[in-house]
Backbone as CSV, one residue per row, in Angstrom:
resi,resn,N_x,N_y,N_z,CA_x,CA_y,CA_z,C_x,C_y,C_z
1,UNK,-10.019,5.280,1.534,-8.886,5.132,0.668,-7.592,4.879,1.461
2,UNK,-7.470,5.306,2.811,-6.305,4.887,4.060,-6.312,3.165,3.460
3,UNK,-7.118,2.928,3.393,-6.920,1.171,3.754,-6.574,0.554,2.552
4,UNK,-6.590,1.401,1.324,-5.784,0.895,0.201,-4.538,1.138,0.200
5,UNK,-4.099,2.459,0.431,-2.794,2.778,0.899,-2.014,1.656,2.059
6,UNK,-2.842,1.771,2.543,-2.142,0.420,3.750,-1.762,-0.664,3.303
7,UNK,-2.645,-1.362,1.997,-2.672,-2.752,1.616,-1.572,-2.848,0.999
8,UNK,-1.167,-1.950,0.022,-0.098,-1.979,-0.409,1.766,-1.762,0.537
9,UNK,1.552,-1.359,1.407,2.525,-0.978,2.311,2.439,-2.011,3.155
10,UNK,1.242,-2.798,3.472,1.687,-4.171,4.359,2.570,-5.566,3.469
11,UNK,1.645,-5.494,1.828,2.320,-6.340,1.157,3.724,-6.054,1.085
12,UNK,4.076,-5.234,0.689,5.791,-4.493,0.777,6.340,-4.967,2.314
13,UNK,5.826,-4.889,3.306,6.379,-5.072,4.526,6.629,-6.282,4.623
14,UNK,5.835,-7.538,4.319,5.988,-9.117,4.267,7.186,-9.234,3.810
15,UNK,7.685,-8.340,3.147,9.524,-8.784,2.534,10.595,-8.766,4.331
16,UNK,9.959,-8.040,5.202,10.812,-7.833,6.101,10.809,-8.576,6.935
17,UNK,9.331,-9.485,7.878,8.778,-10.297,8.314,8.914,-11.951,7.834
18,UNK,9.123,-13.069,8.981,9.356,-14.423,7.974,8.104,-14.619,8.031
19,UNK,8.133,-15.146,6.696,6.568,-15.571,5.912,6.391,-17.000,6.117
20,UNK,5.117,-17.404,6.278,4.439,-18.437,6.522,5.439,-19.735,5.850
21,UNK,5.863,-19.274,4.298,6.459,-20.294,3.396,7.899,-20.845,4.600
22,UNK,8.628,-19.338,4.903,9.517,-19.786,5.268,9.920,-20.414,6.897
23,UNK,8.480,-19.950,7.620,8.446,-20.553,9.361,8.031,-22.215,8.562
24,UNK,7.274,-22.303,7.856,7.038,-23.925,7.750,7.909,-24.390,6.866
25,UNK,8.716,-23.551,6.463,10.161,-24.722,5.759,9.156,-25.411,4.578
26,UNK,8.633,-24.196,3.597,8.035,-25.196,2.476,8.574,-24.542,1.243
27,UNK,8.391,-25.541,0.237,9.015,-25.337,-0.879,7.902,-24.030,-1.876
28,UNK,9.165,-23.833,-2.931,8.275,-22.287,-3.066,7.229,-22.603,-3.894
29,UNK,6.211,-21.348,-3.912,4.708,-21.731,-3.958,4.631,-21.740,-5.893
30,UNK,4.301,-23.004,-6.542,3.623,-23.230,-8.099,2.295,-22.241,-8.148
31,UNK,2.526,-21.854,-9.269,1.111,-21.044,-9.655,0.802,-22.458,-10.873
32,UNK,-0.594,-21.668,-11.124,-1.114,-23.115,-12.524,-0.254,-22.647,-13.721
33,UNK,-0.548,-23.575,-14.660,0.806,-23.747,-15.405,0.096,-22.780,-16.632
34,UNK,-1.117,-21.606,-16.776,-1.231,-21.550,-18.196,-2.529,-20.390,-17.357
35,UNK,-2.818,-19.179,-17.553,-3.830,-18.243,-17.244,-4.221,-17.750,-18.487
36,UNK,-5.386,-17.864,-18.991,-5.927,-17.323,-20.964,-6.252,-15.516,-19.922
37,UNK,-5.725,-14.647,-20.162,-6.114,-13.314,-19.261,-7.406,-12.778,-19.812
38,UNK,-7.760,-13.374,-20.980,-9.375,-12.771,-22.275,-10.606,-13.538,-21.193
39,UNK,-9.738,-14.872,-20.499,-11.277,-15.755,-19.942,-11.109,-15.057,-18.705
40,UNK,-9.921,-14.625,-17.744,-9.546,-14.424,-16.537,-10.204,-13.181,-16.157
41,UNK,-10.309,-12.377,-16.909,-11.095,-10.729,-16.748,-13.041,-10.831,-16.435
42,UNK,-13.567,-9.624,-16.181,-14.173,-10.019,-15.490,-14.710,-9.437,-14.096
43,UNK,-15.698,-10.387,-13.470,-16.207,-9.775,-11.924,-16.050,-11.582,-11.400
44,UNK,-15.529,-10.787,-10.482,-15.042,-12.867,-9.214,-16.024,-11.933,-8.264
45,UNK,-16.001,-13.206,-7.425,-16.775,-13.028,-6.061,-15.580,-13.677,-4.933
46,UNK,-15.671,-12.746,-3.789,-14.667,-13.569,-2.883,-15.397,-14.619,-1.819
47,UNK,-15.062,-15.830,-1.680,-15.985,-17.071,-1.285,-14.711,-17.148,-0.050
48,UNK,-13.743,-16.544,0.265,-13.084,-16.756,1.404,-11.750,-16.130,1.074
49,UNK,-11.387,-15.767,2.738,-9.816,-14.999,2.326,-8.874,-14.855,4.037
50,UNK,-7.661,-15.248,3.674,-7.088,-14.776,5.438,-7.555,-13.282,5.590
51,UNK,-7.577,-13.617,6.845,-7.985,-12.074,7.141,-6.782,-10.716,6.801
52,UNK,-7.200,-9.849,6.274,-6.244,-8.840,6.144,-6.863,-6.881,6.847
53,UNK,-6.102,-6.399,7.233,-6.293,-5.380,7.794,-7.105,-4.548,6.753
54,UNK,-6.832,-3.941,5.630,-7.029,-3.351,4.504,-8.456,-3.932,4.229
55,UNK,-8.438,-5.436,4.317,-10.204,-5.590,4.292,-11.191,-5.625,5.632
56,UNK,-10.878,-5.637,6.587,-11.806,-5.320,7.445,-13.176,-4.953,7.826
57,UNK,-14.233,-6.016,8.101,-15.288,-4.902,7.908,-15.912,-5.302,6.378
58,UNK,-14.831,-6.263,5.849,-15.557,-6.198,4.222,-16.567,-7.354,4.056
59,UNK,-17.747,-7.018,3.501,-18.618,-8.378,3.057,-18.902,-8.052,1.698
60,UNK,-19.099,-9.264,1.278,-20.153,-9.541,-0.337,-18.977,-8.466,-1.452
61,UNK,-17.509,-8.847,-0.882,-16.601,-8.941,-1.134,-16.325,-9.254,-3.079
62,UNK,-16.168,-8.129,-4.049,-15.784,-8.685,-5.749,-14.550,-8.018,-5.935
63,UNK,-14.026,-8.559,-7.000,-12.666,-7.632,-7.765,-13.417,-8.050,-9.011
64,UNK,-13.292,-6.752,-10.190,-13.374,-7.348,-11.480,-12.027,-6.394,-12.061
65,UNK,-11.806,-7.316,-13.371,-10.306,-6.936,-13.703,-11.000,-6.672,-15.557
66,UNK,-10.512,-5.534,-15.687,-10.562,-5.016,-17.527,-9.341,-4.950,-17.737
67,UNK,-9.003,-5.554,-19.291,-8.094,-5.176,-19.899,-7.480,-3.672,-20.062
68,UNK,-6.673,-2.946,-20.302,-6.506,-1.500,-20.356,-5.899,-1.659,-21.993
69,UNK,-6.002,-0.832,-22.797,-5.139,-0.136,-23.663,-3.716,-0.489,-24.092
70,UNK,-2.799,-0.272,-22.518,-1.500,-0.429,-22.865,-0.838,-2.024,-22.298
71,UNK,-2.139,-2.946,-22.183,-1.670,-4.195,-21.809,-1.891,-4.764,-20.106
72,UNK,-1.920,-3.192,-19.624,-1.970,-3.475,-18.127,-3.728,-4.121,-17.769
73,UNK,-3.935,-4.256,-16.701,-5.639,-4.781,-15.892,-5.861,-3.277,-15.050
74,UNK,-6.899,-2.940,-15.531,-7.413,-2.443,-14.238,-8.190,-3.233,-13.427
75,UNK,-8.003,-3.092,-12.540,-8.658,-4.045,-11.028,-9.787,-2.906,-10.041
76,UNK,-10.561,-3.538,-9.939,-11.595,-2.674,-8.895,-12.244,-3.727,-7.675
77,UNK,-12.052,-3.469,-6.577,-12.230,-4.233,-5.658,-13.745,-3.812,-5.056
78,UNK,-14.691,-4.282,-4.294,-15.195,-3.401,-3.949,-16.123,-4.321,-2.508
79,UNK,-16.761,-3.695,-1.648,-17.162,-4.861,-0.486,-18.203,-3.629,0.183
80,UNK,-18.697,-4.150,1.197,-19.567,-3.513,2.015,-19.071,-3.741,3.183
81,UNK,-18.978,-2.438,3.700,-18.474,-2.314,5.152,-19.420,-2.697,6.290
82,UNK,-18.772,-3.522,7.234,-19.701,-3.512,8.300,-20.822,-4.217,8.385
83,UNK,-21.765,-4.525,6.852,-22.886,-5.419,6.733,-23.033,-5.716,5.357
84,UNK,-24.099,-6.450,5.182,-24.712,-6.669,3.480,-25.229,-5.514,3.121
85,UNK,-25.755,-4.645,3.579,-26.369,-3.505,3.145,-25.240,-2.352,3.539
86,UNK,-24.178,-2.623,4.115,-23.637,-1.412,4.721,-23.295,-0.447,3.367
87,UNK,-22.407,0.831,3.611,-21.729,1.621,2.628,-20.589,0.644,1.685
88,UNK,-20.864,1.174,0.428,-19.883,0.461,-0.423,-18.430,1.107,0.056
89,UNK,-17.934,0.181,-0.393,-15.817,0.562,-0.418,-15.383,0.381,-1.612
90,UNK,-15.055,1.127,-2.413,-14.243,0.772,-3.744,-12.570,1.209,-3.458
91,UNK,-11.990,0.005,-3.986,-10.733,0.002,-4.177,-9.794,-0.096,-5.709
92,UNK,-9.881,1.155,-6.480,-9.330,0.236,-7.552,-7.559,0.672,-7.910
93,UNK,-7.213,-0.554,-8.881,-6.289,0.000,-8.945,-5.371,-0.510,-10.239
94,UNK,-4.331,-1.499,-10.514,-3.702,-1.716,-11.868,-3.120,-3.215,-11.172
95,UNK,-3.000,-3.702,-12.289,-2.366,-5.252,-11.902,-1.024,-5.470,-13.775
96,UNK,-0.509,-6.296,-13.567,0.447,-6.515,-14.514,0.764,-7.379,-14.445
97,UNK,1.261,-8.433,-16.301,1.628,-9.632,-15.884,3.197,-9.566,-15.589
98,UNK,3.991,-10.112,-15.032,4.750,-10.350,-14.464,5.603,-11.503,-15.106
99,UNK,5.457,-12.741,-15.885,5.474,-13.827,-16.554,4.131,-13.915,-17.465
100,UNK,5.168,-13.523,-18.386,4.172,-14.024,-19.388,4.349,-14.880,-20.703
101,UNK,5.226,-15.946,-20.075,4.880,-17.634,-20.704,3.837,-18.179,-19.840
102,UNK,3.477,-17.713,-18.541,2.222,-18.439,-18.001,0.825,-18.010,-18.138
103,UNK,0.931,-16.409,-18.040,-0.395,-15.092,-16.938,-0.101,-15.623,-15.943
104,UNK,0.539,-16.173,-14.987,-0.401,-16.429,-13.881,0.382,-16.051,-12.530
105,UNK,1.462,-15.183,-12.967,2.292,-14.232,-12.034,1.931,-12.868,-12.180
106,UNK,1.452,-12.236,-11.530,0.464,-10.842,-11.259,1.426,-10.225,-10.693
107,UNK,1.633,-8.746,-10.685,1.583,-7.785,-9.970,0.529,-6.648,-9.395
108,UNK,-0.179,-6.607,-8.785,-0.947,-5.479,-8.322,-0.654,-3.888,-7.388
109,UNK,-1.429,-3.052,-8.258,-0.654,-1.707,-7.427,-1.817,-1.214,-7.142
110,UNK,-2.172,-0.535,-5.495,-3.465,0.094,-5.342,-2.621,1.741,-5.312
111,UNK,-1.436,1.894,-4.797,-0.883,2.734,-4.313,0.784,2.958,-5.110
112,UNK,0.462,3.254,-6.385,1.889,3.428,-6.957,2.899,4.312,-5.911
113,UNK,4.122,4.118,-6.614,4.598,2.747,-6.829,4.892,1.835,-6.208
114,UNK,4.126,1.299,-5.414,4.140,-0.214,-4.705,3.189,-1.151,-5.596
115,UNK,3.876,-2.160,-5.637,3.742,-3.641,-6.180,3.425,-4.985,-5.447
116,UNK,2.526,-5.639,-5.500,2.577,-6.897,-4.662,2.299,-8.172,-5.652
117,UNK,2.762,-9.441,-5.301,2.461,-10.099,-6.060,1.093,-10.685,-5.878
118,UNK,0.268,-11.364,-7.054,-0.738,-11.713,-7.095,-0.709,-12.657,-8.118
119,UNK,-0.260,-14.157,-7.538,-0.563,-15.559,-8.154,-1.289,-16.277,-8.159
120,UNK,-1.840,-16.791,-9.422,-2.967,-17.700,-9.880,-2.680,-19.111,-9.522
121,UNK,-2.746,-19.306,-7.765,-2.488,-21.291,-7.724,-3.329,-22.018,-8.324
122,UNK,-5.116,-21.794,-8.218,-5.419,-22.677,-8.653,-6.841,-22.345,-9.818
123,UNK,-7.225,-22.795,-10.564,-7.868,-22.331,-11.616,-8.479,-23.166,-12.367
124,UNK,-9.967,-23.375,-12.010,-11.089,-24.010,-12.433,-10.279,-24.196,-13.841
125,UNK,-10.515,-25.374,-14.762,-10.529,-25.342,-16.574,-11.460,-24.208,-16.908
126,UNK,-12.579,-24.214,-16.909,-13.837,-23.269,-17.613,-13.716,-22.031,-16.232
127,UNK,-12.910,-21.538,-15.715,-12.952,-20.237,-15.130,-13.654,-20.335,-13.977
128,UNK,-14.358,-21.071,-13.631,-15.309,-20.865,-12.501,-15.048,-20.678,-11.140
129,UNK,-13.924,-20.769,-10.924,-13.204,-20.461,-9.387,-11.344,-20.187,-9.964
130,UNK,-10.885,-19.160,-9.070,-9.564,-19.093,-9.038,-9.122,-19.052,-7.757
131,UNK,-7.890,-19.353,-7.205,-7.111,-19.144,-6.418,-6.454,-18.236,-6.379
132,UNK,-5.762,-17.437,-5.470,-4.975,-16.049,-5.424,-4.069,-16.507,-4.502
133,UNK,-3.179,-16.407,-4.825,-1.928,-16.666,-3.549,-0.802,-14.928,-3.113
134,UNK,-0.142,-15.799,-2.631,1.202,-14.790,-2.130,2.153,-15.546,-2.269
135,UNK,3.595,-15.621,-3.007,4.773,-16.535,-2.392,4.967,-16.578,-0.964
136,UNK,4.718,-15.234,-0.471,4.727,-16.213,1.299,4.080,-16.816,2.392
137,UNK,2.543,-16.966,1.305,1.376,-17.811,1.340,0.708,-17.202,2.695
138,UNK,1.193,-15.952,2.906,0.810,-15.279,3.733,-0.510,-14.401,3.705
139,UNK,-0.943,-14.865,2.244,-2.326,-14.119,1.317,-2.647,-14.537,0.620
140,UNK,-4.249,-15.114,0.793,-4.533,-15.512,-0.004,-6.492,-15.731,-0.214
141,UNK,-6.798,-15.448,-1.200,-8.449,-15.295,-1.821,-9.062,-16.428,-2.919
142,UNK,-9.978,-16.992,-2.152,-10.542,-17.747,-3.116,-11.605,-17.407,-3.782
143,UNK,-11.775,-17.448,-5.302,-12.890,-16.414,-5.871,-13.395,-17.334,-6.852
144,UNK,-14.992,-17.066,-7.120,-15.634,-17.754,-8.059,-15.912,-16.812,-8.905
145,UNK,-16.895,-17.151,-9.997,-18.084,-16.402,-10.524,-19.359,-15.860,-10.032
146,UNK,-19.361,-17.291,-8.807,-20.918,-16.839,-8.647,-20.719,-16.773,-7.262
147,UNK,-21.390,-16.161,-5.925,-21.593,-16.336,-4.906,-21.276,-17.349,-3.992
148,UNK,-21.583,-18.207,-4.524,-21.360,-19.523,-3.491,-20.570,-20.914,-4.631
149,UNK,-20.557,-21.595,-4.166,-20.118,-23.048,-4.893,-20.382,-24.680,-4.231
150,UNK,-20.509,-25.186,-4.602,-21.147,-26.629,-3.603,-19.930,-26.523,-3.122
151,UNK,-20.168,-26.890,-1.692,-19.559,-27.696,-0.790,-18.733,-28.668,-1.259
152,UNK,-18.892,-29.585,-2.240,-17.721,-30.654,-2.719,-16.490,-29.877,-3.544
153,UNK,-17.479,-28.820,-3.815,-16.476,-27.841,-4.992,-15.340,-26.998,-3.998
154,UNK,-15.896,-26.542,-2.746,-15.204,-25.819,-1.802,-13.904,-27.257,-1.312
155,UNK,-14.831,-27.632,-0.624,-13.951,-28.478,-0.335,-12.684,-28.937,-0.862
156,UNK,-13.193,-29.464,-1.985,-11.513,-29.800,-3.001,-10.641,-28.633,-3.417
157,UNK,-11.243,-27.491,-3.121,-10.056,-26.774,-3.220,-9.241,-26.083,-1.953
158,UNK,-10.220,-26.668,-0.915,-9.521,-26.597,0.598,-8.378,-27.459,0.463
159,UNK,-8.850,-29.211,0.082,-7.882,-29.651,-0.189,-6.614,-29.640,-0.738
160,UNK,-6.623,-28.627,-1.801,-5.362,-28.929,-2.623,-4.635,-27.360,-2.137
161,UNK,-5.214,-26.821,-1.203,-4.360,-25.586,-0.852,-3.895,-26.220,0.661
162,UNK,-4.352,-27.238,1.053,-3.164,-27.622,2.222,-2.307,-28.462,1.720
163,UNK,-2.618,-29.137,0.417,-1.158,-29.766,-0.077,-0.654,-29.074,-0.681
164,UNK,-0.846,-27.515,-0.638,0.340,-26.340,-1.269,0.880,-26.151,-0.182
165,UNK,0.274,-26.654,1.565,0.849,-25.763,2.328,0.486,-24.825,3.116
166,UNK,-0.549,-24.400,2.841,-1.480,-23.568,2.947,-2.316,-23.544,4.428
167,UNK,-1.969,-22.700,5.742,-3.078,-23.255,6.787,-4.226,-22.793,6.787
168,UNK,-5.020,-23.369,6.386,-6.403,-23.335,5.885,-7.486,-22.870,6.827
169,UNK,-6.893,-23.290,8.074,-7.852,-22.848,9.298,-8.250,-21.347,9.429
170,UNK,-6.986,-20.304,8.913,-7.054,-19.074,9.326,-7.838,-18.474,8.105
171,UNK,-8.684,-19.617,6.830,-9.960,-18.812,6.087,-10.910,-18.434,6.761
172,UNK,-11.364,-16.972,6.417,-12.765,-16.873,6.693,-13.114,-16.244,5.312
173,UNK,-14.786,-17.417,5.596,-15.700,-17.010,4.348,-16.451,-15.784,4.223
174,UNK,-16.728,-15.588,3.206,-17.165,-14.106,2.780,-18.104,-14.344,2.888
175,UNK,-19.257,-13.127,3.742,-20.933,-13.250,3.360,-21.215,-12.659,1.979
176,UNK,-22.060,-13.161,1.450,-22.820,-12.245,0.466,-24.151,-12.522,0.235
177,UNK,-25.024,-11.132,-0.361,-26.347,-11.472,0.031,-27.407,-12.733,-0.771
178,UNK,-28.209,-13.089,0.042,-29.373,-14.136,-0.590,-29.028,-13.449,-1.849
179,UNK,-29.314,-14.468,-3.200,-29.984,-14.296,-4.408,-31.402,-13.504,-4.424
C-alpha cells in the first residue's frame, strides 16, 4: 500500500518538476471530444505504460472502474508483482469527472486528499482500447479490453500519440498471461 501512497504524491510532485509538455515546447494535451462513462466502466487491460515507480514489478497489469452511488468511479488497479504468477497487488481507489461536457477529464485519488489528473486522449468508437494521458504527458497507459490487440491496432495508436507528442520510446509493454 507504500506504493499507492507514493503514486499519488509523485503525481502532485510533477506540478514542481518541468514536464515533458513543457521541455518540448508542445501545445497543451486534447483529450477525445465525448467519453459515454456507462460504456467506459468496466475491467481494461494495460497493453503498455511509461514506466512509473508505484508500478514496479507490475505484470498482467488491469484497472476496472464501477460507478459509485454518489456519481464518483471506484477504480481498482491490480498487477502481479515480480511475475505472471507472482503475489497479487491491489490498488484501489476513487476517480471523478472533472469536465463534464466531455467525461474525458478524470481525476483520480489512491491517497485522499491527493488528486491527479487522468485524461482520455484516445478512445476506440466501440470501447476497445483507451488512452490515458497526463497534461504533462509525463504519464501515460494504454488499455484495451482484451490482453493483446493486432499489431496494426497497436501500432496506429503509437502513431497518433507521437503526433500528440508523446515519446513513445520510453513505452514498455505489459506481460500478461497465455490465454
Amino acid at each position: 500500500m507504500k506504493t499507492l501512497c507514493l503514486a499519488s504524491a509523485v503525481m502532485l510532485a510533477t506540478g514542481c518538476a518541468v514536464s515533458s509538455t513543457e521541455r518540448l515546447k508542445l501545445p497543451p494535451l486534447q483529450t477525445v471530444e465525448r467519453v459515454e462513462l456507462s460504456r467506459y466502466l468496466g475491467t481494461w487491460y494495460e497493453l503498455a505504460s511509461f514506466p512509473q515507480s508505484f508500478q514496479k514489478g507490475c505484470t498482467a497489469t488491469t484497472a476496472s472502474y464501477a460507478l459509485r452511488d454518489d456519481g464518483e468511479i471506484d477504480v481498482t488497479n491490480r498487477c502481479r508483482k515480480g511475475a505472471l504468477d507472482g503475489p497479487e497487488n491491489v490498488a484501489t481507489g476513487r476517480a471523478r469527472v472533472v469536465d463534464s461536457k466531455s467525461n474525458a477529464r478524470l481525476e483520480v485519488s489512491f491517497f485522499r486528499p491527493f488528486w491527479g489528473p487522468y485524461w482520455v486522449i484516445d478512445l476506440e468508437p466501440e470501447y476497445a482500447f483507451a488512452v490515458v494521458g497526463h497534461p504533462s504527458r509525463d504519464y501515460l497507459w494504454i488499455l484495451s479490453r482484451t490482453p493483446t490487440v493486432q499489431p496494426e491496432v497497436y501500432d496506429g495508436i503509437i502513431a497518433r500519440l507521437e503526433a500528440k507528442g508523446y515519446e513513445t520510446g520510453r513505452l514498455v509493454k505489459t506481460a500478461h498471461p497465455a490465454p
